[in-house]
C-alpha positions in Angstrom: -114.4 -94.3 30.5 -110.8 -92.9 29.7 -109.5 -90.0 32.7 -109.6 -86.3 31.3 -106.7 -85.0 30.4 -105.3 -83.0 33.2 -104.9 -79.1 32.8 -103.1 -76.6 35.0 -102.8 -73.2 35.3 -100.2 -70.9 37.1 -99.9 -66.9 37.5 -96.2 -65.6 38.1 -95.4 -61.8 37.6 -98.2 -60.9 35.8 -101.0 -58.4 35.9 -103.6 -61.1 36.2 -105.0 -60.2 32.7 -104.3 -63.3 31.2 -106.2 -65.8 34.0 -108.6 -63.3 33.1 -108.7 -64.5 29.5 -109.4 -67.8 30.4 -112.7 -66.9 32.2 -113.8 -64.7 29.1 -113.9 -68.0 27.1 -117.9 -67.3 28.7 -119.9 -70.3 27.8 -117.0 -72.1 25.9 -115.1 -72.6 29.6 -118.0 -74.9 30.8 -117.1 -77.2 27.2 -113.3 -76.7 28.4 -114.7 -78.0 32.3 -116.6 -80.8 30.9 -113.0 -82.1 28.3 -110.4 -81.8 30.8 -109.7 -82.1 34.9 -108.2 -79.0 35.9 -106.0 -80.1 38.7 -104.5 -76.8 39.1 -105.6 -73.3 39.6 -104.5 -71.0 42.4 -106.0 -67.9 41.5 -109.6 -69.7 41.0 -109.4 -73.5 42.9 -108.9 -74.3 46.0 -105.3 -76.8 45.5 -101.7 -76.3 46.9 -98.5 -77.2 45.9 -98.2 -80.3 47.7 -101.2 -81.5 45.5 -98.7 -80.9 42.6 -95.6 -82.8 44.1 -97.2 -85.7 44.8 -98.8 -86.2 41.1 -96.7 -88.4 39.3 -94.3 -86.9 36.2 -95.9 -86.1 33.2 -99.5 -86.6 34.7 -100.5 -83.3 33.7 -101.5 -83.3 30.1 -100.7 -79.2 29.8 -99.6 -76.2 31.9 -100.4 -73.3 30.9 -98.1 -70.6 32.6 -98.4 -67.4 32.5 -95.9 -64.5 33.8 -92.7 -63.7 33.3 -90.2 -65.0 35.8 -89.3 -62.6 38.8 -88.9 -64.6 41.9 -87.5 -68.0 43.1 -90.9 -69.2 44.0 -92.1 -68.5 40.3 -88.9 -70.3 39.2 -90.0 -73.2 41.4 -93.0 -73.5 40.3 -92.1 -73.3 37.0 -89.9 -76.2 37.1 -92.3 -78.5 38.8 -95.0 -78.0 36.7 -92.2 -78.8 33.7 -91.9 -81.6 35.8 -95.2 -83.0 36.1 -96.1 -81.8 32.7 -96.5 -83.3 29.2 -97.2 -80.0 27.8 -96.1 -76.3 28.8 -98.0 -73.7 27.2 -96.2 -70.0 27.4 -99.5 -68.5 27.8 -99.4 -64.4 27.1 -97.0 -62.3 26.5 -95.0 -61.4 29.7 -94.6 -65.4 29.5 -93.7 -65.5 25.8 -90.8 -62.4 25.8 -90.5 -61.2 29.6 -93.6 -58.5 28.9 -93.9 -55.1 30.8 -92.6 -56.8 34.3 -89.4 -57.5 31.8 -88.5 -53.2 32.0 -87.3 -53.8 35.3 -84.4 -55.1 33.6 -83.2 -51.7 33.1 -82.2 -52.3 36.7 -80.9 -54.4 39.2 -82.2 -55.7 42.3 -80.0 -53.4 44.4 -81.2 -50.0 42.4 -84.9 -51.1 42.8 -84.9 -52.1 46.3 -83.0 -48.4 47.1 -86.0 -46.4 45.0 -88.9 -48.2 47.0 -87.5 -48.5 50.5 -84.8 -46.2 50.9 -84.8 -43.1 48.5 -88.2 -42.9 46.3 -90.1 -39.9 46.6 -93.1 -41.2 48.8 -90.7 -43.1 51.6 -90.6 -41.8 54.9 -87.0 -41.1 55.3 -85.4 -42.1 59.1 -83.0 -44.0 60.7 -85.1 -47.0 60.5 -85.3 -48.0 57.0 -85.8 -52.0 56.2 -85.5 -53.6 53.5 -87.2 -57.0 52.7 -84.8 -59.8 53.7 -85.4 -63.3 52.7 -85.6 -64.6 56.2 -85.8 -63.7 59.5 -86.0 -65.2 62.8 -88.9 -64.5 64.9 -90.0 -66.2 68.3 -92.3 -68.7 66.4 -89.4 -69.9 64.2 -88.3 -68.9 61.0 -90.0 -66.7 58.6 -89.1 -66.7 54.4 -89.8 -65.0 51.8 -89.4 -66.1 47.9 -85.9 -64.1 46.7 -86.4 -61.8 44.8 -84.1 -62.2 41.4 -81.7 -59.8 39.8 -83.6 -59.9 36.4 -86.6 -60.7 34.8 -86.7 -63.8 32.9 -89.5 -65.1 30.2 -90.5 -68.8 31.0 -88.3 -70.4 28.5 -85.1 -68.9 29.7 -86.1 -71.2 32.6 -87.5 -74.4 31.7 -88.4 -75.9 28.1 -91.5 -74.3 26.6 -93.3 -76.7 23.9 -95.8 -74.1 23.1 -96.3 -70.1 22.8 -100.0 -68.2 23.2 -99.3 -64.5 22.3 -100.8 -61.4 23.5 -101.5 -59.0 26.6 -103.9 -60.7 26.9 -104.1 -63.6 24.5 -107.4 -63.1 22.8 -110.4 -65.3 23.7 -110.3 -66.6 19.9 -106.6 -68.3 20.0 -107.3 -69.3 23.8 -110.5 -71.3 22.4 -108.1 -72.4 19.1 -105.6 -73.2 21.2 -107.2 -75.8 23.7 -109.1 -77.1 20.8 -105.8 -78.0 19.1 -104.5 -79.5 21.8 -107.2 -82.1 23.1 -107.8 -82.9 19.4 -103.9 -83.4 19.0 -104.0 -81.3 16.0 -101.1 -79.2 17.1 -97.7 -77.6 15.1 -94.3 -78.4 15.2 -93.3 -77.8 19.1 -92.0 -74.3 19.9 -94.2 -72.8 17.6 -96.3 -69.7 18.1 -99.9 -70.6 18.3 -101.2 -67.4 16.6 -101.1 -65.7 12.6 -97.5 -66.4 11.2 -97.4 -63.2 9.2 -97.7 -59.4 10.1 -100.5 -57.9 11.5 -100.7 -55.5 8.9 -102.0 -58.5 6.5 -105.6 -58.7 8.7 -105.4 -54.9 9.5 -108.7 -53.4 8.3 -106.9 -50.0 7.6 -104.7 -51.8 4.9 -105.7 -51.0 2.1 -105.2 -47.8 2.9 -102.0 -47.5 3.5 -99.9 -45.7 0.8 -97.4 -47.8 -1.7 -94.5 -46.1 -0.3 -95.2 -45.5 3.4 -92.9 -42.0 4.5 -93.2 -39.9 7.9 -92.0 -36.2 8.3 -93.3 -36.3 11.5 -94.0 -38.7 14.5 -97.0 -38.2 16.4 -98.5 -39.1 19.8 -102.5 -40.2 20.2 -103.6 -37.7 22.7 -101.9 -35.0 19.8 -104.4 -35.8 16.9 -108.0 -36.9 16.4 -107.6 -40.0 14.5 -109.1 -40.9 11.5 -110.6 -44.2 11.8 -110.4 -45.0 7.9 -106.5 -44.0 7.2 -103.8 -46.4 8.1 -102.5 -44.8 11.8 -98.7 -44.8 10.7 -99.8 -42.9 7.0 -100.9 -40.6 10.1 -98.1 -40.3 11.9 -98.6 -42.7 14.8 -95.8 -44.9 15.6 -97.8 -48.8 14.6 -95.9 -51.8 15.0 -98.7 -53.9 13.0 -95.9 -54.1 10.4 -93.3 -55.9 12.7 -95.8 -57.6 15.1 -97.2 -61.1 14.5 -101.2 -61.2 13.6 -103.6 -63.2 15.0 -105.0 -60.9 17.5 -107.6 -59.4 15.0 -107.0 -56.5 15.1 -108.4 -55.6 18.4 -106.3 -51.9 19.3 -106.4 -50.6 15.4 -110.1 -51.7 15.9 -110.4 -49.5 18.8 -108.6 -46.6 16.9 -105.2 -47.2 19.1 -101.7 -48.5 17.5 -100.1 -51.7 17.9 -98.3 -51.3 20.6 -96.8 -55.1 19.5 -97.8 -57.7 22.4 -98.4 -60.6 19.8 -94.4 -60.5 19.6 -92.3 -61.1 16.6 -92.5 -63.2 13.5 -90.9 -66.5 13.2 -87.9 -65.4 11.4 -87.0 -62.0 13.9 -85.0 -62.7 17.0 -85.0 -59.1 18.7 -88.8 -57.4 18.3 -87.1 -54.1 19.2 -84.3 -53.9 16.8 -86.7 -54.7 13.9 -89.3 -52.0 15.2 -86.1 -49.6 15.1 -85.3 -51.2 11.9 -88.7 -50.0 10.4 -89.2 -46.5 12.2 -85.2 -45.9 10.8 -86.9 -46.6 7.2 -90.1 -44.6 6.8 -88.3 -41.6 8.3 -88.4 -38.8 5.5 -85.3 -37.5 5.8 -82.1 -36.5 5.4 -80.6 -33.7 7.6 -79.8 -35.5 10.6 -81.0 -32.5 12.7 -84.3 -33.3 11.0 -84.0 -36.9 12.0 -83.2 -36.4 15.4 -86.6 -33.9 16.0 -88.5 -36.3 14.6 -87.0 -38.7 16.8 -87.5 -36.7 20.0 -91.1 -37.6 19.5 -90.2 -41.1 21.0 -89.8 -40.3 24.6 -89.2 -43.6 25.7 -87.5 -45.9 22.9 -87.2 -49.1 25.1 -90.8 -48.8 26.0 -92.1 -48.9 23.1 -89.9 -51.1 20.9 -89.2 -53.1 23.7 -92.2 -53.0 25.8 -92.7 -56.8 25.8 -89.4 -58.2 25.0 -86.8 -56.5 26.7 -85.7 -59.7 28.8 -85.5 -61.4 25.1 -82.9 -58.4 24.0 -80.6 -59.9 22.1 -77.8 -56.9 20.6 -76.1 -56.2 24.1 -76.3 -56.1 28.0 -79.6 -55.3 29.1 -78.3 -53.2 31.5 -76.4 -51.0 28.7 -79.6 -50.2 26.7 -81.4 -46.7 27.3 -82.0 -46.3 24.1 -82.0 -42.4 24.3 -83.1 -42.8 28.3 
């Protein structure tokens, strides 16, 4: 009998949501146990890296890795599983764009280490203040720590990415879909995005009701309004990003009367998620008077979190460390 194909999977900075993901696959895991030999699983198996270096290259059918990319261990890791992989499967969103580890790019290194050691709020201030160094000598020998990068990275600004699984999480639906496709071999062009390839608004069950011509005098928050569960949320003044987000994810927040908040990432044809999402807010705005813009602006306290909540390591219009954004 042919070997399984071998599977990995790997957690960088993440939240843990998506390994979680992977176990709500429920009954469907033990079909996914029985197809493949997972050879690599840190967070649920028993293996270490050294299992991993001594596999030959391109052993490992798929990788699924999921995380953006904070630390030189992650980067490691990253690059030997490329190594020893056939496959590598960006597997959620802070993966796929850089996700909410990815704000840190509004800082550096330096600024972040000051706020949590030396000058935030809920340090004890004295004369003895450390900071985390990579290594130190101790009597026992030498002691290191992974270095901790300057910015945020999503996978494929570190190693070639064949394949994209969307979402924060990814749903159980394209998880299933997903590994399907790839034991069957029945897979897309690589790089592509293994979810809807047009808007969410298409499979939004609130469609229909949105009006023809879609105009806002006034930008609302959720905890503001009791939302009406059969009227489009941005004919109601919530701030949606259905129409700029890719679909696939069926509709999971809009079903739980909450707006896209846009973790499926962009369509195929838009390079920066956040400039389009500005793009569209700029266009529904029903206004002229730019004193009337601007209040209903102010109703977006923090612009780069949400346009750029999962992609601001993907920001392609300037420096990353020039966007505020109204911050």
């Amino acid at each position: 009998m042919a070997d399984k194909p071998k599977v990995a999977f790997y957690w960088c900075a993440s939240c843990g949501g998506c390994e979680e993901a992977v176990v709500d696959l429920a009954e469907e895991i033990l079909d996914v146990v029985e197809a493949v030999d997972i050879v690599f699983w840190p967070v649920a198996l028993d293996f270490k890296v050294e299992d991993v270096e001594a596999m030959e290259d391109g052993s490992i059918a798929v990788s699924f890795i999921n995380g953006a990319v904070r630390l030189s261990e992650q980067e490691e890791m990253a690059h030997l599983l490329r190594q020893k992989s056939q496959l590598v499967i960006a597997f959620g969103s802070c993966s796929h764009l850089g996700g909410v580890p990815g704000l840190a790019n509004l800082w550096d290194k330096a600024s972040i280490f000051d706020y949590y050691y030396v000058s935030g709020p809920t340090v004890e201030h004295g004369e003895n203040i450390e900071v985390p160094e990579v290594k130190i000598e101790v009597p026992e020998g030498t002691l290191e720590l992974p270095e901790f990068w300057d910015e945020v990275k999503s996978l494929d600004q570190v190693v070639k990415v064949d394949y994209y699984l969307p979402g924060c999480p990814p749903t159980v639906k394209i998880v299933s879909n997903a590994i399907k496709a790839i034991l069957s071999g029945d897979l897309p062009p690589p790089g592509s995005v293994l979810a809807g390839t047009r808007a969410l608004c298409y499979e939004c069950p609130l469609n229909d009701s949105k009006p023809e011509k879609l105009l806002v005098k006034e930008i609302k928050r959720v905890h503001e309004v009791e939302i009406d569960p059969e009227t489009c949320l941005l004919a109601q003044g919530l701030l949606c990003l259905g129409p700029v987000t890719r679909g696939g994810c069926e509709s999971l927040c809009i079903e739980g009367h909450m707006p896209c908040t846009g973790c499926f990432g962009p369509l195929d044809e838009v390079l920066d998620q956040g400039a389009k999402g500005l793009s569209f807010l700029s266009s529904i705005i029903d206004a002229d008077e730019e004193e009337e813009i601007l209040q209903i602006l102010d109703k977006v306290p923090d612009p780069v979190g949400v346009f750029y909540r999962y992609s601001l390591p993907r920001l392609s219009l300037t420096s990353k460390k020039e966007v505020k954004l109204g911050g």
